[in-house]
Backbone of each chain as nested JSON, in Angstrom:
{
  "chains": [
    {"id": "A", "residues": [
      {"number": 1, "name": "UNK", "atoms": {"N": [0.838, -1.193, 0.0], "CA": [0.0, 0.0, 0.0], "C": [0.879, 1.251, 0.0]}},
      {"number": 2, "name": "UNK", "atoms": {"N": [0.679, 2.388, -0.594], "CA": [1.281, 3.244, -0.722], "C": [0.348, 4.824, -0.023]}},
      {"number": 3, "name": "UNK", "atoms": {"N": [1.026, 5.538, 0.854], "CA": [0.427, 6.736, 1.283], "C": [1.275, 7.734, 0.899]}},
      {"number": 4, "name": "UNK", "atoms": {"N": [0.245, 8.667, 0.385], "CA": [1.111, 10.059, 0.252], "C": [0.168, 11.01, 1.087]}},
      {"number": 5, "name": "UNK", "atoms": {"N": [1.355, 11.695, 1.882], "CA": [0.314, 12.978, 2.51], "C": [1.392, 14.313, 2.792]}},
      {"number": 6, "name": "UNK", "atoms": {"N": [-0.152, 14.787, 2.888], "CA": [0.521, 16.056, 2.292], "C": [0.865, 17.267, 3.159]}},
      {"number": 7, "name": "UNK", "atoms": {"N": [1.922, 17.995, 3.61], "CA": [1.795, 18.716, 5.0], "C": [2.333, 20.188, 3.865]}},
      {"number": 8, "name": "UNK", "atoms": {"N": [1.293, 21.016, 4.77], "CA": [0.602, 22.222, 4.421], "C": [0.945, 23.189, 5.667]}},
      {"number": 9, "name": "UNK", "atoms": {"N": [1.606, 24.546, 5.767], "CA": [1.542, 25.484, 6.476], "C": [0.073, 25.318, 7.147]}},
      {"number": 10, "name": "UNK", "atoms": {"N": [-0.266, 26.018, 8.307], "CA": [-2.03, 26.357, 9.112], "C": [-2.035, 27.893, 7.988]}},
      {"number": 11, "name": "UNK", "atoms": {"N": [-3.601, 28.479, 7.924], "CA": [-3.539, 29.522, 8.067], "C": [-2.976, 30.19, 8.848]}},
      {"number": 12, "name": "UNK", "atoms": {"N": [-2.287, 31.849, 8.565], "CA": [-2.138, 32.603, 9.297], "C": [-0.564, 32.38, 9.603]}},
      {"number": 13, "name": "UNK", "atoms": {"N": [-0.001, 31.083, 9.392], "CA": [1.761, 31.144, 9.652], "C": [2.323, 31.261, 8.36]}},
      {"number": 14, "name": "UNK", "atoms": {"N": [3.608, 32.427, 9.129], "CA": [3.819, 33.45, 7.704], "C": [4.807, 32.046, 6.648]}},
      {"number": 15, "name": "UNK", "atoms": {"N": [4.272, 31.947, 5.663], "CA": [5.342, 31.497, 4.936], "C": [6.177, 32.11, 3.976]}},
      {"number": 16, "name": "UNK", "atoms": {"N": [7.637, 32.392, 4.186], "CA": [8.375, 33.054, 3.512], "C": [8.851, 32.235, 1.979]}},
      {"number": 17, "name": "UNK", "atoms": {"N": [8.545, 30.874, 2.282], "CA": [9.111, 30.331, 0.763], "C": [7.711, 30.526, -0.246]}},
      {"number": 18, "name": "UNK", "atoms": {"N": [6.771, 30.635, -0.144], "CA": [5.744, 30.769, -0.262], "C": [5.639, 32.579, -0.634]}},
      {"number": 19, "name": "UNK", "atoms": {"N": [6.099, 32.94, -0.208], "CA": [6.288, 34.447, -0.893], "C": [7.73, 34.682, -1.676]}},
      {"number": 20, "name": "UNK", "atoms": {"N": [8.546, 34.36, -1.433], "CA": [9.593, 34.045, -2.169], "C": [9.428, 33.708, -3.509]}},
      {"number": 21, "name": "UNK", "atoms": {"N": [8.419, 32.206, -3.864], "CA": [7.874, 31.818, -5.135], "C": [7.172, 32.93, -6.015]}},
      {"number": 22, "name": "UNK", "atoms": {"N": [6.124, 33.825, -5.153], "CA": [5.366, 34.387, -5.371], "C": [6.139, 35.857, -6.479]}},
      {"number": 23, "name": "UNK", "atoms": {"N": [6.753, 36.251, -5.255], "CA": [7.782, 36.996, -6.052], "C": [8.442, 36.84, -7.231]}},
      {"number": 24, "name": "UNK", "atoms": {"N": [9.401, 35.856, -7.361], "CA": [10.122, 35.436, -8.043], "C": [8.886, 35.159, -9.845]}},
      {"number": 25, "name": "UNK", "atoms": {"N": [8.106, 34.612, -9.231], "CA": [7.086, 34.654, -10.727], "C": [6.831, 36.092, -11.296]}},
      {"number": 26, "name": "UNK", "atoms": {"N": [6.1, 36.915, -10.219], "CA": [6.175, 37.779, -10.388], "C": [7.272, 38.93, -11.21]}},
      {"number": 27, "name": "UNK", "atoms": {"N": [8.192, 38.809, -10.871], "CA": [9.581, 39.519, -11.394], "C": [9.655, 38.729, -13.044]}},
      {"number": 28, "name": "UNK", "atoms": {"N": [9.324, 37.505, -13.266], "CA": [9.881, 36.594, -14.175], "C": [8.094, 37.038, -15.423]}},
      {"number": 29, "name": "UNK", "atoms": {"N": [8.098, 38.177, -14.899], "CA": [6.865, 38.73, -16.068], "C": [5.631, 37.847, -15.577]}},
      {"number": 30, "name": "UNK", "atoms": {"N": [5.228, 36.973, -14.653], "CA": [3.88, 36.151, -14.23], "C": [3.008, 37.356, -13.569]}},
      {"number": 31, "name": "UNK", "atoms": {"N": [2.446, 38.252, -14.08], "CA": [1.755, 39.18, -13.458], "C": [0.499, 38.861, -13.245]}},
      {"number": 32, "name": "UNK", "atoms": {"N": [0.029, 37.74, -13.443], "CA": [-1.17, 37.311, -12.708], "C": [-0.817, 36.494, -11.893]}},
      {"number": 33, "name": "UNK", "atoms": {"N": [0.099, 36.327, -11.155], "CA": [0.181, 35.316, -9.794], "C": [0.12, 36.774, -8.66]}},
      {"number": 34, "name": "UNK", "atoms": {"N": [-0.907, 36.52, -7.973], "CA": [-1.265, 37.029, -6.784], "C": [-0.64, 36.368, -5.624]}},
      {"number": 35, "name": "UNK", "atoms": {"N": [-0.901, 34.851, -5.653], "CA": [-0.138, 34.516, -3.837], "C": [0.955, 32.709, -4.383]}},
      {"number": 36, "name": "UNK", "atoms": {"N": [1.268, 32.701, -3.543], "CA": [1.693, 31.306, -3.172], "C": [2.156, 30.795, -2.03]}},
      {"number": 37, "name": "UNK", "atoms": {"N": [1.933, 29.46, -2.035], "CA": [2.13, 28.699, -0.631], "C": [3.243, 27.553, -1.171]}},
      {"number": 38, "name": "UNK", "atoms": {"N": [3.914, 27.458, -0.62], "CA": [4.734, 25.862, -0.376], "C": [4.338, 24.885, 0.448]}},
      {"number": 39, "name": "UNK", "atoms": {"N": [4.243, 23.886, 0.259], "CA": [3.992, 22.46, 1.121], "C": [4.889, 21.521, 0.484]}},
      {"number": 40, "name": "UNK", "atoms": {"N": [4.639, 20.48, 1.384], "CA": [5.641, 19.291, 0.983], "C": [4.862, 18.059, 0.793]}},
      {"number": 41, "name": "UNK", "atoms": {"N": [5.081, 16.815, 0.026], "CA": [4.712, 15.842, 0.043], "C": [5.858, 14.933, 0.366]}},
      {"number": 42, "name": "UNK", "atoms": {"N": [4.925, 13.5, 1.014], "CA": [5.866, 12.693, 1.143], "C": [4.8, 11.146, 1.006]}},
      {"number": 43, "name": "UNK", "atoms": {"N": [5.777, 10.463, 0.319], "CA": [4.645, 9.138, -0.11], "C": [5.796, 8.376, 0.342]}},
      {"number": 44, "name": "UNK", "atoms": {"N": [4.835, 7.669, 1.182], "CA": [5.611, 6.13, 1.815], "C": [5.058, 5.108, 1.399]}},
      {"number": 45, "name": "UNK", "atoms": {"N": [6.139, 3.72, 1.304], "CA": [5.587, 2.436, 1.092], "C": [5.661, 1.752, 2.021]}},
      {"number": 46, "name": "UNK", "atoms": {"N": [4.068, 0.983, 2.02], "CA": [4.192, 0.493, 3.47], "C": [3.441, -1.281, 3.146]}},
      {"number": 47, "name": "UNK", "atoms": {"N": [3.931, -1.903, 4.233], "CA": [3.907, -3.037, 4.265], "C": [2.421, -3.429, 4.453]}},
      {"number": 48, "name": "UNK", "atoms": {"N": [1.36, -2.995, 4.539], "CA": [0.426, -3.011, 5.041], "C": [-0.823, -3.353, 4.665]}},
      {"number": 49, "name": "UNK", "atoms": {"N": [-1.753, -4.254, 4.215], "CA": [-2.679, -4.538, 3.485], "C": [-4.242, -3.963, 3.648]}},
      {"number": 50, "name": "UNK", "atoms": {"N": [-4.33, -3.713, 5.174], "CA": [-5.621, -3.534, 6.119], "C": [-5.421, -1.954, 5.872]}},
      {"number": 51, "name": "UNK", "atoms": {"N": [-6.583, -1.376, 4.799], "CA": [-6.528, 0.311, 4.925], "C": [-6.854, 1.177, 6.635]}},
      {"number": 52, "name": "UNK", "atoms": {"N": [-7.58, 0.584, 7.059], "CA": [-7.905, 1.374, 8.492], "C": [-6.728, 1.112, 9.453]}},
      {"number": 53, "name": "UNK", "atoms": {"N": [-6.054, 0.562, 9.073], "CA": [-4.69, -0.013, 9.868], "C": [-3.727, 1.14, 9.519]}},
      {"number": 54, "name": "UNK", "atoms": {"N": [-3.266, 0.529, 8.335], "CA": [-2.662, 1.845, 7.709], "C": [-2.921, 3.5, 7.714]}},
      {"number": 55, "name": "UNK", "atoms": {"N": [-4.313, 3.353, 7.668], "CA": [-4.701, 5.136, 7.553], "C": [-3.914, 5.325, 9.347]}},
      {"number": 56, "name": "UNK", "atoms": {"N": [-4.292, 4.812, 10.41], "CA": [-4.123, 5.382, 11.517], "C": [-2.708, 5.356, 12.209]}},
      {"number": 57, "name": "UNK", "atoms": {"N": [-1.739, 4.315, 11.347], "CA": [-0.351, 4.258, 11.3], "C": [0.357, 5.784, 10.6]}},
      {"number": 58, "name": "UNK", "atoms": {"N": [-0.27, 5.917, 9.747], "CA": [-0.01, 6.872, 8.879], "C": [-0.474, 8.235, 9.673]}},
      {"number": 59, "name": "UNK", "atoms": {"N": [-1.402, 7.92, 10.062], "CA": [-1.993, 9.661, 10.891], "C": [-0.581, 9.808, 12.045]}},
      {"number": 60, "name": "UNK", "atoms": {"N": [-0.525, 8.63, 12.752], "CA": [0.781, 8.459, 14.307], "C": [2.193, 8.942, 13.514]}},
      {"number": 61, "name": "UNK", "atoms": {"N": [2.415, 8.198, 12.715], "CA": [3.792, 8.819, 11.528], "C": [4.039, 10.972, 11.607]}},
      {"number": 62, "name": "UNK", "atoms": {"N": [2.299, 11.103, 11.177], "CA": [2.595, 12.297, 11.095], "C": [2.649, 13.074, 12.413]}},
      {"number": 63, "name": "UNK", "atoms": {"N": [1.767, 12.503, 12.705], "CA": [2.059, 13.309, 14.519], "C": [3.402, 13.056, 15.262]}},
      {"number": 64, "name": "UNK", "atoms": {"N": [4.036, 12.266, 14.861], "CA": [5.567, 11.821, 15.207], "C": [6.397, 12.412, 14.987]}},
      {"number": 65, "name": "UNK", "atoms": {"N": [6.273, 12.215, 13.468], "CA": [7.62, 12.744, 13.145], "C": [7.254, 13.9, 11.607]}},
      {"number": 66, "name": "UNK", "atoms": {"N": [6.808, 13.44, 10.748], "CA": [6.19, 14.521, 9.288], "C": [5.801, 15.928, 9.509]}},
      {"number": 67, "name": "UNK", "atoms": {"N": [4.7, 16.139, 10.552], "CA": [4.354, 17.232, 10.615], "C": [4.751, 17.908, 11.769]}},
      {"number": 68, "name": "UNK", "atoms": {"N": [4.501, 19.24, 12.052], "CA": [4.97, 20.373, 13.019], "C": [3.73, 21.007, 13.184]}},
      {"number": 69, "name": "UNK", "atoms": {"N": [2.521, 19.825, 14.027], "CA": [1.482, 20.457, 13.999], "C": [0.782, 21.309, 15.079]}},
      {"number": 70, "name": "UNK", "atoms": {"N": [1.56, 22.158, 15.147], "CA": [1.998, 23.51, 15.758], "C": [1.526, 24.673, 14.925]}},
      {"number": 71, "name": "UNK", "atoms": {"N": [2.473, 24.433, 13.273], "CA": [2.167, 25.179, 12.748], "C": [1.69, 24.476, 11.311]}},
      {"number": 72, "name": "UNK", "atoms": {"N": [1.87, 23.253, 11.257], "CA": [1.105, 22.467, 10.181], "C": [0.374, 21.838, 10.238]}},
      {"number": 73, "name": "UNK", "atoms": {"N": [-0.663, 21.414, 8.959], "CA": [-1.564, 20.436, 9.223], "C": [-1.153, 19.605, 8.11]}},
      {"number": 74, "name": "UNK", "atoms": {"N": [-1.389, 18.207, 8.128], "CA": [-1.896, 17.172, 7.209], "C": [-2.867, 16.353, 6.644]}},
      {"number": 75, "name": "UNK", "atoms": {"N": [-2.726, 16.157, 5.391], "CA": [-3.979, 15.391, 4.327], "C": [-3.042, 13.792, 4.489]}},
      {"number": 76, "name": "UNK", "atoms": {"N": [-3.635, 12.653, 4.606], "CA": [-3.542, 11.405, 3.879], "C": [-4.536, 11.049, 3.002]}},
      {"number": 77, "name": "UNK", "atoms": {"N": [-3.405, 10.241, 2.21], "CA": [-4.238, 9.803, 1.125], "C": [-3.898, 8.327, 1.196]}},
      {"number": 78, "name": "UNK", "atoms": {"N": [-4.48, 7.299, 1.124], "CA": [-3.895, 6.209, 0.533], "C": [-4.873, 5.354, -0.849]}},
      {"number": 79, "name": "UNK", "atoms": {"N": [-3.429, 4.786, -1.577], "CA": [-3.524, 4.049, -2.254], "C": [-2.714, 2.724, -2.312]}},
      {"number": 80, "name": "UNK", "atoms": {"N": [-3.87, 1.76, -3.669], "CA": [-3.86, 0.763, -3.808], "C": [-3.925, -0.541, -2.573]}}
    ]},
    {"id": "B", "residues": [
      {"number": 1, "name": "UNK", "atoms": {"N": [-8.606, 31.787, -10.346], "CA": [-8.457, 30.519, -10.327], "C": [-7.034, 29.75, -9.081]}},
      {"number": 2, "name": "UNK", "atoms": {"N": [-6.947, 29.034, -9.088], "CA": [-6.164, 28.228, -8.287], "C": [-5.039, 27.281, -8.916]}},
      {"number": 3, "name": "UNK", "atoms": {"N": [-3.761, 26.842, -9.051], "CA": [-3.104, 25.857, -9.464], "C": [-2.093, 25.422, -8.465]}},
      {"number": 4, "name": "UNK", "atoms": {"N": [-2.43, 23.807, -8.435], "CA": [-1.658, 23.495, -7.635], "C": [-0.805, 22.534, -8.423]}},
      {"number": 5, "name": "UNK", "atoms": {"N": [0.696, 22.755, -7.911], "CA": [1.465, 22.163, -8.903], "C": [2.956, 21.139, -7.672]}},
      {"number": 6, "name": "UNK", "atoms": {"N": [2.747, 19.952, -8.358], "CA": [3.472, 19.19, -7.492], "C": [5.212, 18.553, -8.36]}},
      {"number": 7, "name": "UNK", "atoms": {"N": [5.671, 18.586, -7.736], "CA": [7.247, 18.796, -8.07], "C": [7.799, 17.733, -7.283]}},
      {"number": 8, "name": "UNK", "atoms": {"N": [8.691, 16.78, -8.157], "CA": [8.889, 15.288, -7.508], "C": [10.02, 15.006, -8.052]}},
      {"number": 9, "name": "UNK", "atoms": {"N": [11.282, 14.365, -7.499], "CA": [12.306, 14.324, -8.2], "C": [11.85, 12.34, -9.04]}},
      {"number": 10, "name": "UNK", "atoms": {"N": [12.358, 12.897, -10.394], "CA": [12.329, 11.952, -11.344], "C": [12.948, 10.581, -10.88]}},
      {"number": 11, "name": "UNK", "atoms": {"N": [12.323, 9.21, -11.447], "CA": [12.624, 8.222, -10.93], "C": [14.204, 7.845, -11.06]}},
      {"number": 12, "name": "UNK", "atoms": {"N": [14.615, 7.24, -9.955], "CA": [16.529, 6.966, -10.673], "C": [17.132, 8.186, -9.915]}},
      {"number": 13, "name": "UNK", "atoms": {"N": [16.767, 9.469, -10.035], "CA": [17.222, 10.438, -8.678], "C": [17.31, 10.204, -7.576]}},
      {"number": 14, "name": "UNK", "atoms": {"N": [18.709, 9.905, -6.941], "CA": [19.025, 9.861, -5.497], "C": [17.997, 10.77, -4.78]}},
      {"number": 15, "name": "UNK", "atoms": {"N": [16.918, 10.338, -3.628], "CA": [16.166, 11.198, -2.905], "C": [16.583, 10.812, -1.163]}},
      {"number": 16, "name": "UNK", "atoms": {"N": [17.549, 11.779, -1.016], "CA": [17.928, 11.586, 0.384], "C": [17.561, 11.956, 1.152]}},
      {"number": 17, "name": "UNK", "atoms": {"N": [16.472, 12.673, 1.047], "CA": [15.145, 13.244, 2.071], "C": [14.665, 12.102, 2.592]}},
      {"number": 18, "name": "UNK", "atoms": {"N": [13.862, 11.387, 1.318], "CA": [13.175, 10.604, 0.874], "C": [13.696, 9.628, 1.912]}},
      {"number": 19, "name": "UNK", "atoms": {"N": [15.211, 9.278, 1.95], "CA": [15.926, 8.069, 2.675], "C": [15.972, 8.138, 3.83]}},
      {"number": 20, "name": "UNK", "atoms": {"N": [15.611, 9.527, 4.101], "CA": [16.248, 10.082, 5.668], "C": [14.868, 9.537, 6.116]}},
      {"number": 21, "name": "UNK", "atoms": {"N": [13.439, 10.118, 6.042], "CA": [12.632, 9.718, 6.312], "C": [12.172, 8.423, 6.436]}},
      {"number": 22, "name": "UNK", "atoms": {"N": [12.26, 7.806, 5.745], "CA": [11.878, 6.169, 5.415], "C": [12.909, 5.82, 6.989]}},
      {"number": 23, "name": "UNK", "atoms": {"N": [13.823, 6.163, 6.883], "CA": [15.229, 5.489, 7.959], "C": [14.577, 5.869, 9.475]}},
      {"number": 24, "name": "UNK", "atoms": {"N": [14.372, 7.374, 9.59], "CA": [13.736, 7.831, 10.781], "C": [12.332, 7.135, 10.901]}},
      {"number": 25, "name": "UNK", "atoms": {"N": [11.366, 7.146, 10.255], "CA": [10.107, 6.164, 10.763], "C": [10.757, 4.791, 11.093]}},
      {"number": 26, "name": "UNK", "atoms": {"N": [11.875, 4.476, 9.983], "CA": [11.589, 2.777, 11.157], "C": [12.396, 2.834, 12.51]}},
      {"number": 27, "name": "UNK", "atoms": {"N": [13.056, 3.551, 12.102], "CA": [13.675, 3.841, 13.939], "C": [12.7, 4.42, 15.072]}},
      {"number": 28, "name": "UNK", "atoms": {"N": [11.531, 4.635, 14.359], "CA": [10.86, 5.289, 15.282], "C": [9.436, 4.012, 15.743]}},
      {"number": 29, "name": "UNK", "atoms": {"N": [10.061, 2.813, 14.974], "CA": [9.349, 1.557, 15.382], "C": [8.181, 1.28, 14.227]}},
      {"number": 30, "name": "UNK", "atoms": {"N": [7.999, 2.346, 13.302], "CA": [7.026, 2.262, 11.765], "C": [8.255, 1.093, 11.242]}},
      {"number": 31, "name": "UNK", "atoms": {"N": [7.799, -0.136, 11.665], "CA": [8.819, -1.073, 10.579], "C": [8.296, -1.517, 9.223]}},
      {"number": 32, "name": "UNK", "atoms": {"N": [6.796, -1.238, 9.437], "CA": [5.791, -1.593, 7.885], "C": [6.299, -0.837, 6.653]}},
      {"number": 33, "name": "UNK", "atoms": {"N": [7.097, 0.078, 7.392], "CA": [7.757, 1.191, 6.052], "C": [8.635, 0.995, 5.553]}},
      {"number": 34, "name": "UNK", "atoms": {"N": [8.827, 0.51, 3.968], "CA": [9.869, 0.293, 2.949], "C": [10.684, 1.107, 2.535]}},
      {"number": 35, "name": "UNK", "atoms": {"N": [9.596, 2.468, 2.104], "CA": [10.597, 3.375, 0.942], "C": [9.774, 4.925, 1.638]}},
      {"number": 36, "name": "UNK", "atoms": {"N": [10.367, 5.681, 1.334], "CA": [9.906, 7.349, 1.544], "C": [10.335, 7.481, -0.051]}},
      {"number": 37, "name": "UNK", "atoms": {"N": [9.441, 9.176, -0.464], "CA": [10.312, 9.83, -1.284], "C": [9.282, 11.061, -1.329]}},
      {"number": 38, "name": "UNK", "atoms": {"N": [10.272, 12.312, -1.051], "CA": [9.755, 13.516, -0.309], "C": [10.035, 14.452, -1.919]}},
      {"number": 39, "name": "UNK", "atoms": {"N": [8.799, 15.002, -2.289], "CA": [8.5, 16.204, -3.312], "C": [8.085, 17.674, -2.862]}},
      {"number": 40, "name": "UNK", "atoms": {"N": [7.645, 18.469, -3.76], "CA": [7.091, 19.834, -2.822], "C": [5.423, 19.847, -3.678]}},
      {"number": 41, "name": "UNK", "atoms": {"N": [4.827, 20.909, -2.948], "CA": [3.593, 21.375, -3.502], "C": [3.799, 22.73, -3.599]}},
      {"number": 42, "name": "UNK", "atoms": {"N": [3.3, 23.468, -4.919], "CA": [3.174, 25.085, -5.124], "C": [1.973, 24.953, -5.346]}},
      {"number": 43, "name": "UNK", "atoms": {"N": [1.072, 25.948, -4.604], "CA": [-0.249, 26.304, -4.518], "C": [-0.009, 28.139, -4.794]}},
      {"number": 44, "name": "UNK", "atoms": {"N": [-0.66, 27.764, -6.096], "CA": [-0.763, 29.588, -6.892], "C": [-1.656, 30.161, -7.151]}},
      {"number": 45, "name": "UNK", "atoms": {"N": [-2.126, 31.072, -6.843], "CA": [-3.605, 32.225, -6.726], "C": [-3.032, 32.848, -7.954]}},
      {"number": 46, "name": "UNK", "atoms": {"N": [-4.038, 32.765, -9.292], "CA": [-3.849, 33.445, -10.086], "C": [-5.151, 34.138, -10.705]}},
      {"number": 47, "name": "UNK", "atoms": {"N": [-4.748, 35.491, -11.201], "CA": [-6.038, 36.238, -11.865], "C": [-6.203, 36.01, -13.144]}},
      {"number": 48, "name": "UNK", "atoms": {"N": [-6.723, 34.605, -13.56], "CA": [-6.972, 34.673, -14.487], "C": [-7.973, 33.343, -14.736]}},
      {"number": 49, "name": "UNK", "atoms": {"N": [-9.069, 33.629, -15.964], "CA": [-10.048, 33.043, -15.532], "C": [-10.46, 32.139, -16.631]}},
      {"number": 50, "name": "UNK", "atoms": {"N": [-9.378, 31.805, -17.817], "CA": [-9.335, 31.303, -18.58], "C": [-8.443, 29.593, -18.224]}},
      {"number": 51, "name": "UNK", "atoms": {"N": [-8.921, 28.832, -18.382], "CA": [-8.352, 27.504, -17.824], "C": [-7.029, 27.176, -18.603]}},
      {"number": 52, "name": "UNK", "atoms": {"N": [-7.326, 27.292, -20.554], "CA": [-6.49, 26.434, -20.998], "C": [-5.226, 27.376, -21.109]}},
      {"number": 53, "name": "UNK", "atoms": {"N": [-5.01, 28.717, -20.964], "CA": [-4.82, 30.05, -20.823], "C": [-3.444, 29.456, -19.675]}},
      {"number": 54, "name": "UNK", "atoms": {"N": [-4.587, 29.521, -18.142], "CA": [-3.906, 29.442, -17.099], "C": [-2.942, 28.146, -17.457]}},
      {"number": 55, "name": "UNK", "atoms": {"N": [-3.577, 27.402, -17.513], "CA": [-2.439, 26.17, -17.574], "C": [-0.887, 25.838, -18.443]}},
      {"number": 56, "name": "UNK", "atoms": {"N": [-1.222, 26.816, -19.315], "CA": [-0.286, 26.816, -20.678], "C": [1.037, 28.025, -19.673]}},
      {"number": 57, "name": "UNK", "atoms": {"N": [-0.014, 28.681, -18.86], "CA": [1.071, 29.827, -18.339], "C": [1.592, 29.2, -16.842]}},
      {"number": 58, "name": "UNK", "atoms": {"N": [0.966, 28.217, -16.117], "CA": [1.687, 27.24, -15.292], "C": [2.528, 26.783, -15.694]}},
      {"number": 59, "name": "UNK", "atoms": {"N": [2.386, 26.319, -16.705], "CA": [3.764, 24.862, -17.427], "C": [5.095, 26.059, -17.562]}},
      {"number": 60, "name": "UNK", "atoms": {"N": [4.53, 26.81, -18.017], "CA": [5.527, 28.019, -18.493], "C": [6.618, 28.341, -16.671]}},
      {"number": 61, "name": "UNK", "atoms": {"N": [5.766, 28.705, -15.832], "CA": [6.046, 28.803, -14.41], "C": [7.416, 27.483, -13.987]}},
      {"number": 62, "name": "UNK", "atoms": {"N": [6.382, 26.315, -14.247], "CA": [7.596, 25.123, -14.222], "C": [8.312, 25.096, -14.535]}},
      {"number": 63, "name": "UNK", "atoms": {"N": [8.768, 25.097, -16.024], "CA": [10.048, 25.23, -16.931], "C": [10.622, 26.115, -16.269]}},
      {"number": 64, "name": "UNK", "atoms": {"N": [10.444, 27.179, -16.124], "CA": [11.175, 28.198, -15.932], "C": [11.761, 28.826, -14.341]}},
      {"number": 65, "name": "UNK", "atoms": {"N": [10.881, 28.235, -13.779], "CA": [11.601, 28.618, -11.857], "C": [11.245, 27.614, -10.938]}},
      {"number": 66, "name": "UNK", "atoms": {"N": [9.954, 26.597, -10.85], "CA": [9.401, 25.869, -10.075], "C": [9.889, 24.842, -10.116]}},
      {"number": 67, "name": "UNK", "atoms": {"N": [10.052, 23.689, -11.261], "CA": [11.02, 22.507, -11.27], "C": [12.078, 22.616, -12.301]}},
      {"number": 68, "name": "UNK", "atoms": {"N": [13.39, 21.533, -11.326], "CA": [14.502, 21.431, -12.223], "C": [14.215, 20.316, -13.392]}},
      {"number": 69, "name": "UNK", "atoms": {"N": [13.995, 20.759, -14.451], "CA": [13.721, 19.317, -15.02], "C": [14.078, 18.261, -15.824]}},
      {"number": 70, "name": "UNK", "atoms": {"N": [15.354, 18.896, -15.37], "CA": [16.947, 17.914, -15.482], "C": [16.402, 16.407, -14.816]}},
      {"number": 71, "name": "UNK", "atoms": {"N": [16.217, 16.742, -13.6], "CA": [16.025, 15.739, -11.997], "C": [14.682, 15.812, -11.591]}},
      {"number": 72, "name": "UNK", "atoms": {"N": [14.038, 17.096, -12.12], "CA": [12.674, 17.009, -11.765], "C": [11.448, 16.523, -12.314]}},
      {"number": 73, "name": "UNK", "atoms": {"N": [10.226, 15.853, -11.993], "CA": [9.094, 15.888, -13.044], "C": [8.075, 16.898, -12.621]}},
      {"number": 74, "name": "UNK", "atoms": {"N": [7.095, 17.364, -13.271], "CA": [6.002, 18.423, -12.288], "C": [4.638, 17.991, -12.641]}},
      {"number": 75, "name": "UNK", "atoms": {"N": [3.596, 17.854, -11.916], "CA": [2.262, 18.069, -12.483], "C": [1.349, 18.877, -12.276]}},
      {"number": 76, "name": "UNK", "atoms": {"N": [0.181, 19.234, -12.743], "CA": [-0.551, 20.542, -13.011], "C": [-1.819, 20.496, -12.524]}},
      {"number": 77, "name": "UNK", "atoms": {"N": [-2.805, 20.909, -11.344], "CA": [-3.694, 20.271, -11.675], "C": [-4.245, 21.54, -11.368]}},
      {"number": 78, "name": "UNK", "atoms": {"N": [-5.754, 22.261, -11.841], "CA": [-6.093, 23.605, -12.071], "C": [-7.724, 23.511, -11.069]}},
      {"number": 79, "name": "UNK", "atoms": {"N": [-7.908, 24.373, -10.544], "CA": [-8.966, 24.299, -9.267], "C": [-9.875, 25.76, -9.344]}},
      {"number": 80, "name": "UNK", "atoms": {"N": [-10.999, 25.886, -9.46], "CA": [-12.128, 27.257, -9.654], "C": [-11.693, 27.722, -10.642]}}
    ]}
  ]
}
């Protein structure tokens, strides 16, 4: 089974790479980009056959160690 | 409109994020976990309200500052 999830700034925490991008289009003649955000993905392979097993392995993963949910939140997804 | 665009290093690219992670979950007792491999997400607010328009001027975004695509692959996917 394979999970990808996805960790996302919260509203309201400033993201500087995320304006950085924004800029940088901007300057590069993209004058219709108004905002941007950065996030990260990360897809793991996992040994695991039982989806409700997995989804809640996968939620503990992120509360562990993936996310900084402080100031991030996360999406899972799984497949196959 | 909205584009969110995901950026993944191409298959055969050393991903040592990717390794670091996979290594840290099983040390962290996730032994069901085989493989990691860590990409980014750009989420772009753009004024413009033409789809095939916007998208032609995303790809343009990619090539040009968002992925390396030497090492990188990107995909596009377009939202409101």
């Amino acid at each position: 089974m394979k999970a990808i999830v996805r960790v996302d700034l919260k509203q309201g925490v400033l993201d500087p790479q995320g304006k950085a991008v924004a800029h940088a289009l901007q300057v590069l003649g993209f004058e219709e980009v108004s905002a941007a955000r950065q996030g990260k993905v990360i897809e793991i392979d996992l040994e695991e056959s039982d989806k409700a097993k997995a989804e809640s392995r996968v939620k503990e993963m992120c509360e562990k160690l993936l996310a900084n949910t402080v100031i991030e939140r996360y999406a899972i997804e799984l497949e196959g």
